[in-house]
N, C-alpha and C positions, 0 to 999 in steps of 0.2 A: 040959337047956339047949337043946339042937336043936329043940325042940320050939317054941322060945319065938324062935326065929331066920329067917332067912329064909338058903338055902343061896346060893353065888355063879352057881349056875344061873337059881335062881330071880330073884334080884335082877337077872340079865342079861335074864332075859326079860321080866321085870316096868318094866326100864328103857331098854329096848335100846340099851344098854350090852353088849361081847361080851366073852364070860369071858376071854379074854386081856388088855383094854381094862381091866377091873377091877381084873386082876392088874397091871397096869402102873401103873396108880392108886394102890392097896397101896406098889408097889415108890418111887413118888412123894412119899410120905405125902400125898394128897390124900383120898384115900374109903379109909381102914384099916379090916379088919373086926373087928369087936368080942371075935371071937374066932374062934381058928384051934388046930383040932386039933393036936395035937403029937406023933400018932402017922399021922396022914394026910397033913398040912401041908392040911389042907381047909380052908378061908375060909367064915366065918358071920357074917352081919350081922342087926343090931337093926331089928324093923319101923320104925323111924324112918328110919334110913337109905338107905329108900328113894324118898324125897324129896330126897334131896341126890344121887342115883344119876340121877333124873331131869332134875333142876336139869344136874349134870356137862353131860349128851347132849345138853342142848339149848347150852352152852356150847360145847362141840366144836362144835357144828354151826357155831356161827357165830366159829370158829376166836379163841374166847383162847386167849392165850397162857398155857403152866402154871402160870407165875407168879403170873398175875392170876386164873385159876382157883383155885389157892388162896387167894388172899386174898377174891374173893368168897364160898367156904365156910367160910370161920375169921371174915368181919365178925360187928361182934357187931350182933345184931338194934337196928336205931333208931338206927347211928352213922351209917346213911351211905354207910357206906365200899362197899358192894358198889356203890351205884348210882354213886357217882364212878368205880370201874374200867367198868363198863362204857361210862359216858358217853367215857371218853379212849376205851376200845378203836371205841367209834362212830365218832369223831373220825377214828383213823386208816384205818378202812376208809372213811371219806369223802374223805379226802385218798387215799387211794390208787385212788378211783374216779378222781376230779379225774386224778391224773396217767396213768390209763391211757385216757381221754375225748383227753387233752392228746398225750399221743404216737400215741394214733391216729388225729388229726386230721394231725398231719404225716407219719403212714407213708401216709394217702391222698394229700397234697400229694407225695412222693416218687415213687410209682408214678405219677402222673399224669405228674411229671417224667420218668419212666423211660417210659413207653407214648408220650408224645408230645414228645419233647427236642425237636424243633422249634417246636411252638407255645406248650408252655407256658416262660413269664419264671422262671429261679429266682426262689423268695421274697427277698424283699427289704423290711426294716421299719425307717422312722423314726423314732424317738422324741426326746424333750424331756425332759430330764431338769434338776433345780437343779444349778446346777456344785457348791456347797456340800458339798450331801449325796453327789453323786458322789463327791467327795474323800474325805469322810468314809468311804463304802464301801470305797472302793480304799484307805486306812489300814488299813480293820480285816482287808481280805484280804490285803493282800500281801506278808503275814511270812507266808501260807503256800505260796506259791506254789514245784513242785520247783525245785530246782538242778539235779538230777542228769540227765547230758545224756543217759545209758542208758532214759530217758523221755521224751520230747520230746513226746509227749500233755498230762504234765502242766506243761509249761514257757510255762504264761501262767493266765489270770485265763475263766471260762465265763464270759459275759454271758449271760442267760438271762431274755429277756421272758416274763414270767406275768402279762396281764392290768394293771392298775392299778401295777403297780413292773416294775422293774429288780431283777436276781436274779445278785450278781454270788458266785460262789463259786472258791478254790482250794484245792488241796489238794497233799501229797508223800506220800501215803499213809500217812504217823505220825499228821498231823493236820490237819484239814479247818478252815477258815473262812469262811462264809456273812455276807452283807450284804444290805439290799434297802433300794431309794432309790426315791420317786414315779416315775414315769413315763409321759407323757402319749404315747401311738400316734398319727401323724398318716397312718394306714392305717384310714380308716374301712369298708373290708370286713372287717377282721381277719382276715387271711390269716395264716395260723400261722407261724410262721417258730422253727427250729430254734436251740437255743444257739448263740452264737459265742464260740470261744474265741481270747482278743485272745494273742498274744504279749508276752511280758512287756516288751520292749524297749518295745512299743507301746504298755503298760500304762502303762510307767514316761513317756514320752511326753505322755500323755494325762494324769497324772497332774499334769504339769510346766502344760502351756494349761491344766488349771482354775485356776492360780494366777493367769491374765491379767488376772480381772477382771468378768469377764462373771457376768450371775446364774444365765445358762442355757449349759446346752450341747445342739448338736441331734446326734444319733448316727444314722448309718446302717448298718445290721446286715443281714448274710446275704449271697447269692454271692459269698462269699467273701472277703467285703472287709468291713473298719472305717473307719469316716472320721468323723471329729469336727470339728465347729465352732463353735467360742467368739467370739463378737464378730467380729474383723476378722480371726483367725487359725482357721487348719484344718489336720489332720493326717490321715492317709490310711494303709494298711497292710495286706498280705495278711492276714487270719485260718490259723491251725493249720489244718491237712486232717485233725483226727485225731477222732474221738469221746471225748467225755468221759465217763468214770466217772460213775455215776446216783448222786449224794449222797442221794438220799431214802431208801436201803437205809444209811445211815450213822447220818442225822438224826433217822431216827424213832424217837426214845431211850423208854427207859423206866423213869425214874429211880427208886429207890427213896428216895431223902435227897433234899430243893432245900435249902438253907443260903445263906439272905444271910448277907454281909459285905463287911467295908471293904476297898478293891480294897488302899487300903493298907498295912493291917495281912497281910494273907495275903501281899501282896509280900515285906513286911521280914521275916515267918516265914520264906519258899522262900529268900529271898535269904540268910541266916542260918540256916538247919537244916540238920541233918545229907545228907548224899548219900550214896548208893551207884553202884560203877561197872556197870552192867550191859550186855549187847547189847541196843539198841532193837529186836530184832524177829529173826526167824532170820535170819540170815545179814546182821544189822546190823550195824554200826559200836559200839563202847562208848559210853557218855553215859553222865552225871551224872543219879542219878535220884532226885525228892525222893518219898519216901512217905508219902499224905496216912491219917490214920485220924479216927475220931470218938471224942470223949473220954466219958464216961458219960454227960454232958447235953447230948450229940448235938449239941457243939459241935465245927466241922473246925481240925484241928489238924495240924503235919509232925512224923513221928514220928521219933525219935529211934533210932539204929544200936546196937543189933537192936532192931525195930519191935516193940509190944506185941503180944499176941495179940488176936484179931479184928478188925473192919475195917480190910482195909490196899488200899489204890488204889496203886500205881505210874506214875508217869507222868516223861515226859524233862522234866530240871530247866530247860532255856532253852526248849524249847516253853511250858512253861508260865507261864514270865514272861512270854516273847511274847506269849501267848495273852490274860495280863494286862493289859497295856499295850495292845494291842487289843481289849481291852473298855471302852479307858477314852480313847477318841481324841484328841487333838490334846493329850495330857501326854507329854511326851516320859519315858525312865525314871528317871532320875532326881528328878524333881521330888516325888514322894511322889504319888499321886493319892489325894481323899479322895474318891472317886465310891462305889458300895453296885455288887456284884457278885451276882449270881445262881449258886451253881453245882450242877449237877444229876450227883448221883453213882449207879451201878448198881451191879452185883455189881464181885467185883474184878477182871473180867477185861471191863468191858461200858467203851464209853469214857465219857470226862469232858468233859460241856459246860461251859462257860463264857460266860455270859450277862448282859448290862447293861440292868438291866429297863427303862430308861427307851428303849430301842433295840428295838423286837419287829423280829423277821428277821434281826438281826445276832447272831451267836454262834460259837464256835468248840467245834471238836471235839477232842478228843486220845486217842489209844489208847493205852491202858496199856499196861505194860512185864510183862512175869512175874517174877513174884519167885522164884526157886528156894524148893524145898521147906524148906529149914534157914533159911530168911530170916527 
């Protein structure tokens, strides 16, 4: 049989791929050898196999993720499916050029600040936003904004210009909420200007002048200051001095399930299905936690106490209504909403978006809960 094999030496040199790297492979089930001694534990692969050895090293090189290296060696030939993983994994190393272009256009603007605090103006950017849609934004983020005053980083709302919108995100570290509204710059050198994170008081503020009337509102962002003007009324207010947490290490999910459905049928499920009490996090607080799974026709369902065997998601039972109800704006909870919801689930421990397709950029995040082993 050796005879007819290629040894794990050889296929490391043949693919430069390194015999450790194989062996971890193996340990992966991603490249298993076809056959392995059972008095040596030596690893032998099929001349085929060296093709998919090569394939692998050039996937490493350009860093998939193991997940989606195994699904591009398991697609079956002429579905497709390898060339959509790689297409998303493009995707994200293109957004994460973008944001490292983006932040280090403003670590230049900093050091400039820093080497010449006298002459150079902190940044400072105006923008025009629809009062509407702002509202709308600040609805779907501001069920996540922290409470807890042991954080006062996270005690208000990130404004965050990127280009062509408004990029308003919160979060309390259980679970994240992202919005983006047009946004017109009336800074035509496009001077980068850093997130400002408003205070909530100032949130809630601003939130109250969009109801004035007006169809726009002009926003002034950076040196430290927010100030907002709606028709004949204006509001004014120090920004946080504090950095915000990078959401793009959050957001850039990798669902294995997307599952539409009716924002109000999933409501009246969580709102009516079984819970369990667990701690939301180490050294959390207990909550109410509904556990979502998928039924055989990979329809999403809330499982019932004790949860079926395989796919089970955890997540905090009022986050998740929140989370509802902000994908579906200006229904209050009560009213039933019939809107269609996007929701995008990982493994069971990766977290849970919550998406309103008709809304791109708005969506919320939730980290799951662990379910002890006997769950």
């Amino acid at each position: 049989m050796e005879s007819e094999l290629h040894s794990i030496g050889e296929l490391a040199r043949a693919s430069g791929l390194g015999v450790g790297t194989l062996r971890y492979y193996d340990g992966a089930e991603v490249l298993t050898p076809a056959w392995v001694d059972p008095q040596t534990g030596y690893r032998w692969y099929r001349p085929g196999q060296l093709a998919d050895a090569r394939l692998l090293a050039r996937l490493r090189r350009v860093g998939l993720p193991l997940a989606a290296v195994r699904a591009v060696l398991a697609a079956a030939p002429g579905s497709g499916e390898a060339r959509r993983v790689l297409d998303a994994h493009l995707r994200r190393l293109e957004d994460g050029l973008a944001d490292a272009r983006r932040e280090l256009s403003l670590i230049h603007t900093m050091i400039e600040q820093r080497e010449q605090p006298m002459t150079t103006a902190p940044a400072e950017l105006r923008l025009t936003v629809p009062a509407e849609g702002l509202a709308a934004a600040l609805d779907a983020v501001r069920f996540a904004v922290c409470g807890d005053p042991g954080l006062p980083s996270l005690a208000g709302v990130l404004f965050e210009p990127d280009g062509p919108v408004l990029r308003l995100v919160a979060t309390d570290r259980y679970r994240m909420a992202l919005a983006e509204v047009p946004a017109a710059s009336q800074d035509p050198a496009g001077h980068p200007v850093a997130g400002t994170v408003v205070p909530t008081a100032l949130v809630d503020a601003l939130r109250a002048l969009l109801g004035a009337g007006a169809p726009e509102v002009a926003l002034t962002l950076g040196a430290g200051l927010v100030r907002a003007e709606a028709g004949a009324h204006r509001i004014e207010g120090a920004a946080l001095d504090f950095d915000y947490p990078d959401h793009r290490a959050v957001t850039r999910l990798e669902p294995e399930h997307r599952i539409a459905l009716s924002a109000a049928e999933l409501r009246a499920a969580v709102a009516a299905g079984a819970t369990r009490t667990l701690p939301s996090g180490p050294g959390g607080a207990d909550c109410a936690v509904t556990v979502l799974t998928l039924t055989g026709d990979g329809r999403l369902a809330v499982a019932d106490d004790p949860a079926p065997e395989g796919y089970r998601l955890a997540v905090n039972r009022d986050f998740l209504l929140d989370a509802l109800d902000a994908g579906q704006p200006g229904e209050p909870r009560e009213s039933g909403q019939s809107g269609q919801l996007l929701l995008e689930l990982g493994g069971p421990i990766a977290p849970l978006a919550v998406r309103n397709p008709g809304q791109a950029g708005t969506f919320s995040v939730l980290m799951p809960v662990r379910l002890p082993e006997s769950a």
